[in-house]
N, CA, C and O of each residue as an XYZ file, in Angstrom:
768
protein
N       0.846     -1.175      0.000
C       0.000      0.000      0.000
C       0.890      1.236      0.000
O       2.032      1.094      0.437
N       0.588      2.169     -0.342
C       0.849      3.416     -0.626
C       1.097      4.401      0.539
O       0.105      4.647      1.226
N       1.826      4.781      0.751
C       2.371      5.429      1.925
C       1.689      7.305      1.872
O       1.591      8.138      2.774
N       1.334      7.369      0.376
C       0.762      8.568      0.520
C      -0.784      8.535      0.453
O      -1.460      9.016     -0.456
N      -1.127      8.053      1.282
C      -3.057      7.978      1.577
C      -3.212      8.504      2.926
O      -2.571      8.151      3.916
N      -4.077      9.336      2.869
C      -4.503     10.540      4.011
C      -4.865      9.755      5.234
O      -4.792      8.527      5.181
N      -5.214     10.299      6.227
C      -5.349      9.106      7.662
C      -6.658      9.245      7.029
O      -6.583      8.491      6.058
N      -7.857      9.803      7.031
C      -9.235      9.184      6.468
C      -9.372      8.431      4.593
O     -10.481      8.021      4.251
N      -8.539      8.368      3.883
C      -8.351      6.785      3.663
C      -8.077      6.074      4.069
O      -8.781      5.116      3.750
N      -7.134      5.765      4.914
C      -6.543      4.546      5.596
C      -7.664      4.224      7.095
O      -7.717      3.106      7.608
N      -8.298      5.156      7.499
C      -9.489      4.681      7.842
C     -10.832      4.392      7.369
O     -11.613      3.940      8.206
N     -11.366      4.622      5.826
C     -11.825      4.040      5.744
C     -11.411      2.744      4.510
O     -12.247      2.227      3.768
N     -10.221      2.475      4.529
C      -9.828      1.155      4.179
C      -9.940     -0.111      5.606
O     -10.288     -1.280      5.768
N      -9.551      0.706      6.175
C      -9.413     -0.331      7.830
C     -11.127     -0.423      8.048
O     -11.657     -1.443      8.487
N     -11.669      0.449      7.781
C     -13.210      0.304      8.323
C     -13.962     -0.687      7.504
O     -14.937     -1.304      7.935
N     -13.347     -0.846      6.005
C     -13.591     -2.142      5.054
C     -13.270     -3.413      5.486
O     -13.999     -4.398      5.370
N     -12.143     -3.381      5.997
C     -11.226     -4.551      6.798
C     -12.305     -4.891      7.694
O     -12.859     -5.969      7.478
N     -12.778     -4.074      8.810
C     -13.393     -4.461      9.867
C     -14.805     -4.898      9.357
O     -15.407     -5.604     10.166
N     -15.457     -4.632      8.201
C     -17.139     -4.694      7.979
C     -17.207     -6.309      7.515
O     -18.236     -6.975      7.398
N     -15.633     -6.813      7.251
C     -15.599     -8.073      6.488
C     -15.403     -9.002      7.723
O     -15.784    -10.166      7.601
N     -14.675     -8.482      9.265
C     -14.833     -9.325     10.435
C     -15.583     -9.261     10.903
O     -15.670    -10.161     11.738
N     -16.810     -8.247     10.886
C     -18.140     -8.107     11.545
C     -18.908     -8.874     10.874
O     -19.599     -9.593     11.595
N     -19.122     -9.058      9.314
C     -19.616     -9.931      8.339
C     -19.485    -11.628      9.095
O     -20.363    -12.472      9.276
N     -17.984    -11.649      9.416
C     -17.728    -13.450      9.631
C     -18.422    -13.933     11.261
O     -18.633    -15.086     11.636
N     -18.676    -12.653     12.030
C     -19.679    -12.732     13.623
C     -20.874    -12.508     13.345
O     -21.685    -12.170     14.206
N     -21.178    -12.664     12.062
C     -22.958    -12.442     11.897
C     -23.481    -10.778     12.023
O     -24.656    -10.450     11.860
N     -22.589    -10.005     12.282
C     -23.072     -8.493     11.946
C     -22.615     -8.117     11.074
O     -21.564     -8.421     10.509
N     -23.687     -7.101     10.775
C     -23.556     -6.065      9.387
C     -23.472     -4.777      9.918
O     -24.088     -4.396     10.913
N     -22.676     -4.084      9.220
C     -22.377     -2.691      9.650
C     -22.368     -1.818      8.317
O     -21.608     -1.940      7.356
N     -23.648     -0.693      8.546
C     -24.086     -0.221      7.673
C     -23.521      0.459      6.893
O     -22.737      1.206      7.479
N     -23.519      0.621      5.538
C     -22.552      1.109      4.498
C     -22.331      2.809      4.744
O     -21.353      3.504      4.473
N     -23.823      3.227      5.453
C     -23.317      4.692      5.450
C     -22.486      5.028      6.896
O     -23.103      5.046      7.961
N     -21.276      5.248      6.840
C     -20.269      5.430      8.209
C     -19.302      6.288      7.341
O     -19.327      6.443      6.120
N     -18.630      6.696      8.061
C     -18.168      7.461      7.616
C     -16.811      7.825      8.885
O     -17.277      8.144      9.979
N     -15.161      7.796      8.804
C     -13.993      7.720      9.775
C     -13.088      8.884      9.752
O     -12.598      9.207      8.670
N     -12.746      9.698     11.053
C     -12.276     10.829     10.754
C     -11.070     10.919     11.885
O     -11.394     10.741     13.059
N     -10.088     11.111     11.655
C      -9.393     11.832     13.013
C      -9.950     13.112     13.251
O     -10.243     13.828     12.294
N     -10.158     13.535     14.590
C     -10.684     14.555     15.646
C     -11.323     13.805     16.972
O     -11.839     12.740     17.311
N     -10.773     15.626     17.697
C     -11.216     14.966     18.576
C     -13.041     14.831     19.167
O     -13.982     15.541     18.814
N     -13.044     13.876     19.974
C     -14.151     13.742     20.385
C     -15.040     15.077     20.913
O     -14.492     16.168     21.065
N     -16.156     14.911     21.117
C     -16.906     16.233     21.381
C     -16.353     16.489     23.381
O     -15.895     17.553     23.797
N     -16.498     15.662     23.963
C     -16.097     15.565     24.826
C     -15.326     14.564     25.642
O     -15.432     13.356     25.433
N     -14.218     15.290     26.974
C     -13.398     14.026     27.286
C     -11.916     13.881     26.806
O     -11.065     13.259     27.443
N     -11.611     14.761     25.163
C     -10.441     14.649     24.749
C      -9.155     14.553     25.325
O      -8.171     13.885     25.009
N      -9.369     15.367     26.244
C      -7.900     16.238     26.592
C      -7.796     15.897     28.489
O      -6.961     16.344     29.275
N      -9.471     14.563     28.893
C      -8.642     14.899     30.148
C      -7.246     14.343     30.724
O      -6.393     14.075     29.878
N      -6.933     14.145     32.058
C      -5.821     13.190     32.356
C      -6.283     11.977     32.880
O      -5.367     11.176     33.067
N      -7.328     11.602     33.160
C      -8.249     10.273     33.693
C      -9.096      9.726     32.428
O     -10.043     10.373     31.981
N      -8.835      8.942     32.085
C     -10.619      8.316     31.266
C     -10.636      9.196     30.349
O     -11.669      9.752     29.978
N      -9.066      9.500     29.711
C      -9.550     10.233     27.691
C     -10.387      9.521     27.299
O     -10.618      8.365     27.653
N     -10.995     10.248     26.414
C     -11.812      9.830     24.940
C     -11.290      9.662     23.978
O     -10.966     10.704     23.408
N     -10.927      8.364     23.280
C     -10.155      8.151     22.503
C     -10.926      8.320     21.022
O     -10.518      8.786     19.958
N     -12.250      7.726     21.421
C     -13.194      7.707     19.820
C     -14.155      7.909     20.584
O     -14.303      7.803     21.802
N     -15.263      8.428     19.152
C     -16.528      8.632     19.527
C     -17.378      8.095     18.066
O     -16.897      7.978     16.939
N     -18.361      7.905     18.378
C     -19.622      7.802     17.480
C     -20.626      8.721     17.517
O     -21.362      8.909     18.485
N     -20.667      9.322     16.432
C     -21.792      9.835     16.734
C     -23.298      9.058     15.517
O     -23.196      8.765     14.326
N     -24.381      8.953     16.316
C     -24.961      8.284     15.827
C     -25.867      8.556     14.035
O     -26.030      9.745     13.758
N     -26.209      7.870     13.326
C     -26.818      8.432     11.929
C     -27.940      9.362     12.106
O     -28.268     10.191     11.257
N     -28.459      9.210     13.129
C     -29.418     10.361     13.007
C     -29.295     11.595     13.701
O     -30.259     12.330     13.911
N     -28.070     11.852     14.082
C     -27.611     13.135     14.655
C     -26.860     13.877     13.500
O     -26.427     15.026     13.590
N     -26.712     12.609     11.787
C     -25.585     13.993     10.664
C     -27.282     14.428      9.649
O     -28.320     13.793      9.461
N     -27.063     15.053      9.454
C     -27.948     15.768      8.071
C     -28.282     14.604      6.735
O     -29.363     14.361      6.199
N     -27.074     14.090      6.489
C     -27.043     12.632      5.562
C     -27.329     11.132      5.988
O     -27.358     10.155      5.240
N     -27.521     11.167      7.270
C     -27.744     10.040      7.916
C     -26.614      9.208      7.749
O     -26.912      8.086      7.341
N     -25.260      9.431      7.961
C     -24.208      8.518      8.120
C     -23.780      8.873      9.709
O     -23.930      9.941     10.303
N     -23.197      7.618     10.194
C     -22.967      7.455     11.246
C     -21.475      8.100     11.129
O     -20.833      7.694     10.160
N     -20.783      9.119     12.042
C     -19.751      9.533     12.268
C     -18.923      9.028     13.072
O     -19.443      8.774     14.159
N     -17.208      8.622     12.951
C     -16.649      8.530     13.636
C     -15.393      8.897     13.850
O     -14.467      8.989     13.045
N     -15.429      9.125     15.125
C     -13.599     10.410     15.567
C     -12.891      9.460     16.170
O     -13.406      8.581     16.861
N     -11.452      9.592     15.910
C     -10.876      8.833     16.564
C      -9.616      9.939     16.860
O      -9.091     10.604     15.967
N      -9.148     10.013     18.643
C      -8.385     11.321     18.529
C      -6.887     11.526     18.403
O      -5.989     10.780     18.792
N      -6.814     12.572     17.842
C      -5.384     12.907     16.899
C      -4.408     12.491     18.072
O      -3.290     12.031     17.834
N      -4.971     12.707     19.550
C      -3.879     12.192     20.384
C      -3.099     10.401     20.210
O      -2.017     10.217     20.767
N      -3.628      9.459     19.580
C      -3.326      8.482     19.417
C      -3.076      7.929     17.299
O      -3.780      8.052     16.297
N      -1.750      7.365     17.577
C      -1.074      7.650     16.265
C      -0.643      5.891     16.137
O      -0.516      5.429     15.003
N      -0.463      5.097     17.197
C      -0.326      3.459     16.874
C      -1.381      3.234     15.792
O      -2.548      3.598     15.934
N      -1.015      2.748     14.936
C      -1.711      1.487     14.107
C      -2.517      0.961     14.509
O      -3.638      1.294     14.126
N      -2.373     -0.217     15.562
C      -2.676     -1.506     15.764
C      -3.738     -1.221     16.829
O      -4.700     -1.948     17.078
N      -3.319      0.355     17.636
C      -4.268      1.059     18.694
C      -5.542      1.568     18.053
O      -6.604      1.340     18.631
N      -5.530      2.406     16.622
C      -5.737      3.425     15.961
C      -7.516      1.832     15.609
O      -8.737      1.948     15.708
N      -6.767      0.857     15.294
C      -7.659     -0.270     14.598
C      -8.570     -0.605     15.244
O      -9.697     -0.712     14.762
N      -8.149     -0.971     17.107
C      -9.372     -1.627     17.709
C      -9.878     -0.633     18.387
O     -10.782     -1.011     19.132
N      -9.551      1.038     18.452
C     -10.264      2.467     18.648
C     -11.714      2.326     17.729
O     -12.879      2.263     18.122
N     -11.027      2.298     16.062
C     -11.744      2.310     15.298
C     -13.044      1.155     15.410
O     -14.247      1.293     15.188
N     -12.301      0.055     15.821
C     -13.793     -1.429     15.687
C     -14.216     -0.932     16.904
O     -15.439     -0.882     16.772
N     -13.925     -0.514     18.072
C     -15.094     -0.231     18.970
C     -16.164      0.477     18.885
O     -17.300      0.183     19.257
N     -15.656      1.742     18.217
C     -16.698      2.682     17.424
C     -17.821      2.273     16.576
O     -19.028      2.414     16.775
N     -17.193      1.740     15.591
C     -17.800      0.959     14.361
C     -19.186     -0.240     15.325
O     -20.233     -0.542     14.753
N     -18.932     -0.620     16.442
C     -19.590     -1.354     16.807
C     -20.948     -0.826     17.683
O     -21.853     -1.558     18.086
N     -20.843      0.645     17.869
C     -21.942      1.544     18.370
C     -22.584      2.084     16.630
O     -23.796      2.207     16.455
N     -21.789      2.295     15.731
C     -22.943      2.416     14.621
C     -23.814      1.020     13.807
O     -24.640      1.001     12.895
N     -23.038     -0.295     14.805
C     -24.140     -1.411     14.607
C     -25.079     -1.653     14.950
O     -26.045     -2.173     14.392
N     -24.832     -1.130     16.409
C     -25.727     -1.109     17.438
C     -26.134     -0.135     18.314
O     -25.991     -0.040     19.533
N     -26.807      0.761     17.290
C     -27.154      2.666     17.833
C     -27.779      2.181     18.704
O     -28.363      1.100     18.630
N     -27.737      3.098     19.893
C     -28.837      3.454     21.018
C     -28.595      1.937     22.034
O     -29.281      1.547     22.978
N     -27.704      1.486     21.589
C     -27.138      0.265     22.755
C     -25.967      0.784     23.727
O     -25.740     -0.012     24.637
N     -25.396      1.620     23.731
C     -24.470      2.464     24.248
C     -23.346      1.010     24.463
O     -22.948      0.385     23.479
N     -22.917      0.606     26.000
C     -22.122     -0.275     26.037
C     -22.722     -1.665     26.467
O     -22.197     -2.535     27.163
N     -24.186     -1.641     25.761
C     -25.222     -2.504     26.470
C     -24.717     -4.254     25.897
O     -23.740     -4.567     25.217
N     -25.588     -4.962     26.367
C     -25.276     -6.696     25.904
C     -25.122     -6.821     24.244
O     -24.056     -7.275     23.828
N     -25.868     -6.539     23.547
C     -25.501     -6.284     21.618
C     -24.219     -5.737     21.670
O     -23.508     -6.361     20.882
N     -23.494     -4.703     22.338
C     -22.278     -4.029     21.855
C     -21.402     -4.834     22.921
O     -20.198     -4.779     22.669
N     -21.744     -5.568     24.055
C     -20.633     -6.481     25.045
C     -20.728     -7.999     23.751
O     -19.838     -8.846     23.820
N     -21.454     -8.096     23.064
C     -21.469     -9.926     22.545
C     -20.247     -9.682     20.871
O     -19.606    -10.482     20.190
N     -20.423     -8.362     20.824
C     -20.269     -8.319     19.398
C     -18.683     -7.601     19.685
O     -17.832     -7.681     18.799
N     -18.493     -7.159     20.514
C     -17.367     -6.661     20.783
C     -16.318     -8.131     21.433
O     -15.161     -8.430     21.137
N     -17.003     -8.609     22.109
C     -16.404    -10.092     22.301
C     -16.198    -11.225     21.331
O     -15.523    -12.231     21.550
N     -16.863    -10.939     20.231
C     -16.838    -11.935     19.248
C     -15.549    -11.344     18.301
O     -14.795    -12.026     17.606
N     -15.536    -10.446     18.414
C     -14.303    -10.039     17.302
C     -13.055     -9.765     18.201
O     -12.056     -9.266     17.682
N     -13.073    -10.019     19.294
C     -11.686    -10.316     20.379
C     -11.121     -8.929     20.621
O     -10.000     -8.544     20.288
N     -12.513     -7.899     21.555
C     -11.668     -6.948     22.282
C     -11.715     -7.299     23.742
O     -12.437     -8.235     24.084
N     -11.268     -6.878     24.311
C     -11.098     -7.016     25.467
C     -11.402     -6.313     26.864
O     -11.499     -5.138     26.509
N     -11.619     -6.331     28.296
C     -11.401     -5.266     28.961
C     -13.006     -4.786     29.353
O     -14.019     -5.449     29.130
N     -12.914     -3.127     30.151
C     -14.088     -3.142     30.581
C     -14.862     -2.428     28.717
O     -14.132     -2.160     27.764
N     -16.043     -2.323     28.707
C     -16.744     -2.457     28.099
C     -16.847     -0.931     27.039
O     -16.937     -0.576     25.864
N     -16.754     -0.389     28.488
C     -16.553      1.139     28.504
C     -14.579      1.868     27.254
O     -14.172      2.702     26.445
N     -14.202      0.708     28.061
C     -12.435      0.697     26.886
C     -11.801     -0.377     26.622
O     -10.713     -0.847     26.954
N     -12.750     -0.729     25.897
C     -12.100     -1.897     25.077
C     -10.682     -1.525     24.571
O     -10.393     -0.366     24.272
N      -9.562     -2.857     24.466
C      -8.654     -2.591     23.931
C      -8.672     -4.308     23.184
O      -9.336     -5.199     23.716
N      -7.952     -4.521     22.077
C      -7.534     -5.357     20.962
C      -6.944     -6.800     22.422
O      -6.240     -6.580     23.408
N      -7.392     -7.757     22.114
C      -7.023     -9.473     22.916
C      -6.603     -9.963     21.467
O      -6.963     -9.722     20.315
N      -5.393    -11.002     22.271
C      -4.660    -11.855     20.953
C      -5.715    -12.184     19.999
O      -5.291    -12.295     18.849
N      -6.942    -12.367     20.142
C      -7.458    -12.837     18.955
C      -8.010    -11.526     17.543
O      -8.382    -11.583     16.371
N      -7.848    -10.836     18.217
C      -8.182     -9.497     17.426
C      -6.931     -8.923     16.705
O      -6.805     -8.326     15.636
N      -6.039     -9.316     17.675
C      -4.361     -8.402     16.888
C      -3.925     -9.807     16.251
O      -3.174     -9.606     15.298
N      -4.103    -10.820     16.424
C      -3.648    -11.681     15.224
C      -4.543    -12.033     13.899
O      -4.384    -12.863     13.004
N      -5.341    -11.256     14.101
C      -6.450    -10.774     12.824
C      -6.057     -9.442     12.155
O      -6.149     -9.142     10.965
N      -5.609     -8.730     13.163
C      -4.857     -6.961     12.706
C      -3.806     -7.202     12.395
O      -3.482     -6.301     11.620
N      -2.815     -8.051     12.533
C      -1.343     -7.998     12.098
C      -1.557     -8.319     10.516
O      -0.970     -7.547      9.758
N      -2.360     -9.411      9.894
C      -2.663     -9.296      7.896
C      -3.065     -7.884      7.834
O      -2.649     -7.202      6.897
N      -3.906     -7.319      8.824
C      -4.575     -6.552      7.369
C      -3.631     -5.338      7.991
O      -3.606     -4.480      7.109
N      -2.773     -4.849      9.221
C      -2.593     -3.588      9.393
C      -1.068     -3.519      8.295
O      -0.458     -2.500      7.972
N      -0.632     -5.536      7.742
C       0.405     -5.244      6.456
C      -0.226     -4.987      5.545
O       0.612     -4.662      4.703
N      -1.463     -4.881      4.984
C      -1.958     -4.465      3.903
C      -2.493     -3.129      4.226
O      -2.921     -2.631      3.185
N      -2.651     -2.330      5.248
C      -3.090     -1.389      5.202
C      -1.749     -0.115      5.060
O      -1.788      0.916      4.389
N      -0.708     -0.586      5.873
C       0.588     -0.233      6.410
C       0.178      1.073      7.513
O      -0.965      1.471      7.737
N       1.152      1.477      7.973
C       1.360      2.556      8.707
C       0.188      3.490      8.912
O      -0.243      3.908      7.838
N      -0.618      4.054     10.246
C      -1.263      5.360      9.872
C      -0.359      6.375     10.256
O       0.467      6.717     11.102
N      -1.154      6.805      8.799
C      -0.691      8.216      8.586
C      -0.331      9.669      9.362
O      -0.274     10.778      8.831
N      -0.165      9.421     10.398
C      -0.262     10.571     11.168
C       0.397     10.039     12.547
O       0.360      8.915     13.048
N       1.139     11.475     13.077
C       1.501     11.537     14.745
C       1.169     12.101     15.502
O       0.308     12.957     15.298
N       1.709     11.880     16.758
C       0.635     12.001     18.111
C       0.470     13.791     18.206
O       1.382     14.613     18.114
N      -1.026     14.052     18.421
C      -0.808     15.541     18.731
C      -1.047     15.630     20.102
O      -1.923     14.963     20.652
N      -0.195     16.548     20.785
C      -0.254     16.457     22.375
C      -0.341     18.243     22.333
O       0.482     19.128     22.102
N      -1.552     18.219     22.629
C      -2.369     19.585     22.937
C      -1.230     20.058     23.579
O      -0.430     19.234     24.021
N      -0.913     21.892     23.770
C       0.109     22.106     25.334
C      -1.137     22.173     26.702
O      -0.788     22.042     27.875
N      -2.523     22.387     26.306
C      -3.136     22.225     27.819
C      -3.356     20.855     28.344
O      -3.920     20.785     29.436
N      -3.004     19.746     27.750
C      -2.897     18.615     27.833
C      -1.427     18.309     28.866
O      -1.242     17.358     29.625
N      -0.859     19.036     28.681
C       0.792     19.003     29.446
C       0.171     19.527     30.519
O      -0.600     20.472     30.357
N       0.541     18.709     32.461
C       0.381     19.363     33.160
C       1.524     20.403     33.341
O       2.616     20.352     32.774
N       0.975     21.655     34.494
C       0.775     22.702     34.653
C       1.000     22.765     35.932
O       0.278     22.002     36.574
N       1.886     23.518     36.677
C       1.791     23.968     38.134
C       0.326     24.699     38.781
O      -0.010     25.884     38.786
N      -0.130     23.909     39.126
C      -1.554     23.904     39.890
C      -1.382     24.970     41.019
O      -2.286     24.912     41.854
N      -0.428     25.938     41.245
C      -0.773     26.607     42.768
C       0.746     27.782     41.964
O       1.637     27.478     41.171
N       0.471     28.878     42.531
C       0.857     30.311     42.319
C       2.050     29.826     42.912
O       3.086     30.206     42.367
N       2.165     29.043     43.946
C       3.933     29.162     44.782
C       5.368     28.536     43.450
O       5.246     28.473     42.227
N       6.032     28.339     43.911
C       7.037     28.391     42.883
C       7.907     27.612     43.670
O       8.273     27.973     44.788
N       8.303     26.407     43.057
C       9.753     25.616     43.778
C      10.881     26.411     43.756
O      11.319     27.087     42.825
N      11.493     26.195     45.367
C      13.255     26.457     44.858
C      13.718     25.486     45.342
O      13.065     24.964     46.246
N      14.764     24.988     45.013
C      15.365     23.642     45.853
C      17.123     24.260     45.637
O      17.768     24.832     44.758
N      17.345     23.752     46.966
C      19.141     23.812     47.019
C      20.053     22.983     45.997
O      20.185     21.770     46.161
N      20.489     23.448     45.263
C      21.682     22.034     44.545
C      22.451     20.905     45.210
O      22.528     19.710     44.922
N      22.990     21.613     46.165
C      24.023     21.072     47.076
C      23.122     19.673     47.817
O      23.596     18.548     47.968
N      21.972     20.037     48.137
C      21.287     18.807     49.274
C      19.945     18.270     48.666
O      19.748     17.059     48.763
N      19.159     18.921     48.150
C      17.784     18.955     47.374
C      16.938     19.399     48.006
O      15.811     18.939     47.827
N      17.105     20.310     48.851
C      16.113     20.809     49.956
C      15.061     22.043     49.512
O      15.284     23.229     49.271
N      13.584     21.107     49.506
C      12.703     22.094     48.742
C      12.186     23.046     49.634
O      11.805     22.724     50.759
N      12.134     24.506     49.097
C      11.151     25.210     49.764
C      10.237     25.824     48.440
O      10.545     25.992     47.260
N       8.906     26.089     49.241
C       7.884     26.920     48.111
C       7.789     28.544     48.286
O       7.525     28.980     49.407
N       7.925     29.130     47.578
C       7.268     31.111     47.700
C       6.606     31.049     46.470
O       6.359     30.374     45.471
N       6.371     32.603     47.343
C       5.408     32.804     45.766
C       6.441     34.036     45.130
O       7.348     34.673     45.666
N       5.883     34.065     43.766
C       6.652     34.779     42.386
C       6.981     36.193     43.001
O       8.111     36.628     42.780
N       6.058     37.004     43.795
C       6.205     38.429     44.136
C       7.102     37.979     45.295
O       8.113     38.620     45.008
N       7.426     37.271     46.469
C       8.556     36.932     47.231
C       9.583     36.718     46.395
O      10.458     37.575     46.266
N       9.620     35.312     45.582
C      11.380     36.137     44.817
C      11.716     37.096     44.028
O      12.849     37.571     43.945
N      10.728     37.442     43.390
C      10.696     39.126     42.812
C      11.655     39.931     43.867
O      12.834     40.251     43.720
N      11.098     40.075     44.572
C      11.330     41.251     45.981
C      12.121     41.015     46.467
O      13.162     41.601     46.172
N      12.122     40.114     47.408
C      13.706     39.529     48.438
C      14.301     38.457     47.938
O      14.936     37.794     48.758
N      14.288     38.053     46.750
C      15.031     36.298     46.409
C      14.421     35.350     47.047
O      13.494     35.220     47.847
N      15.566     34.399     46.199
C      15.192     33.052     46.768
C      15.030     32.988     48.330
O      15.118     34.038     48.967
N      14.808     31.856     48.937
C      14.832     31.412     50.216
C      16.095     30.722     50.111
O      16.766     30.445     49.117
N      16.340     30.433     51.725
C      17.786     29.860     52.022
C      18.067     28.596     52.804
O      17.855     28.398     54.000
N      18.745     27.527     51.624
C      18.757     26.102     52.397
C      19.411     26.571     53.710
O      20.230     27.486     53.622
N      19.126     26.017     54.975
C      19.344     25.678     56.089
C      20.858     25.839     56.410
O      21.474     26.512     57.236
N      21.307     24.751     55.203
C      23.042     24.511     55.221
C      23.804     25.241     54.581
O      24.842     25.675     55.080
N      23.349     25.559     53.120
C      24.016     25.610     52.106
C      23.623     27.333     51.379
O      24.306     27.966     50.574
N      22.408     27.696     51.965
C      22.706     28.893     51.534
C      21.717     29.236     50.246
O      21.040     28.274     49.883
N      21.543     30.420     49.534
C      20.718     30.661     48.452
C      20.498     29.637     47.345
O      21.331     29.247     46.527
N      19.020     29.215     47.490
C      18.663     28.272     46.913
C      18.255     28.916     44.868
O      18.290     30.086     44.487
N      17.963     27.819     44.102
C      17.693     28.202     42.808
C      16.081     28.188     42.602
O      15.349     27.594     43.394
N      15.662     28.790     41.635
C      14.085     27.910     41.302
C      14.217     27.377     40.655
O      14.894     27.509     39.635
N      13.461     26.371     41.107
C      13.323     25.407     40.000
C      12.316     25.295     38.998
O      12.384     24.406     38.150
């Protein structure tokens, strides 16, 4: 395969891949879908329980195709695939959220885990290793938002001594004004 195909070809080539393993578990997954990197409407960016994909269902687009995001934060292949079949498995089974239809059908094609985040079981990635060589590489790398990077949560400001590692906290208008604070032993500390 062709190394120059956009990440939404190569998802919806992989989403072909997957309609032919949903085909061999007795589901059909409807022709109108449609695979996008972005991020989810909500959830993207937290630090607990990201949102990796979303569905949104066919009767929430104007054309009645079922939408799906899968987010720019995740750039694996083999990750990018069973993101994608979990999704794909809420536009089989609209309005089942993570109910028994989306736990039987998600088990039949070998994901794994709680229900809520599925991830790919040997029987699913030794089904993804043919087709992710025929699909090759996705196209794209990890985007890591900067509000995604934590952030010093509190106005004080580390200084720590070199000499010993001895932390103290001030705040920005204290070393503004009088400097650092002073290790115990060693004397004017740095910020860190």
């Amino acid at each position: 395969m062709s190394n120059n195909i956009t990440r939404e070809q190569w998802l919806s080539k992989a989403t072909e891949e997957l309609r032919a393993l949903f085909k061999q578990h007795g589901e059909t997954l409807p022709h109108e879908v449609r695979a996008s990197c972005g991020f989810p409407s909500k959830g993207a960016l937290g630090n607990r329980n990201r949102t990796l994909g979303q569905c949104w269902s066919a009767t929430a687009s104007a054309d009645s195709h079922a939408e799906i995001f899968i987010s720019p934060t995740i750039s694996d292949s083999s990750r990018v695939l069973d993101i994608l079949a979990h999704e794909l498995i809420h536009a089989i089974h609209p309005g089942d959220g993570h109910g028994s239809k989306f736990g039987r059908t998600a088990r039949a094609i070998g994901l794994e885990g709680k229900l809520t985040a599925t991830t790919a079981g040997p029987e699913f990635l030794a089904w993804a290793g043919a087709v992710l060589a025929r699909l090759g590489a996705y196209p794209h790398a990890d985007l890591v938002p900067a509000n995604a990077i934590k952030k010093q949560s509190t106005r004080m400001l580390k200084c720590m001594c070199n000499d010993c590692g001895y932390i103290a906290y001030t705040s920005g208008k204290w070393l503004a004004e009088m400097g650092a604070p002073h290790c115990p032993d060693h004397g004017e500390m740095a910020a860190a």
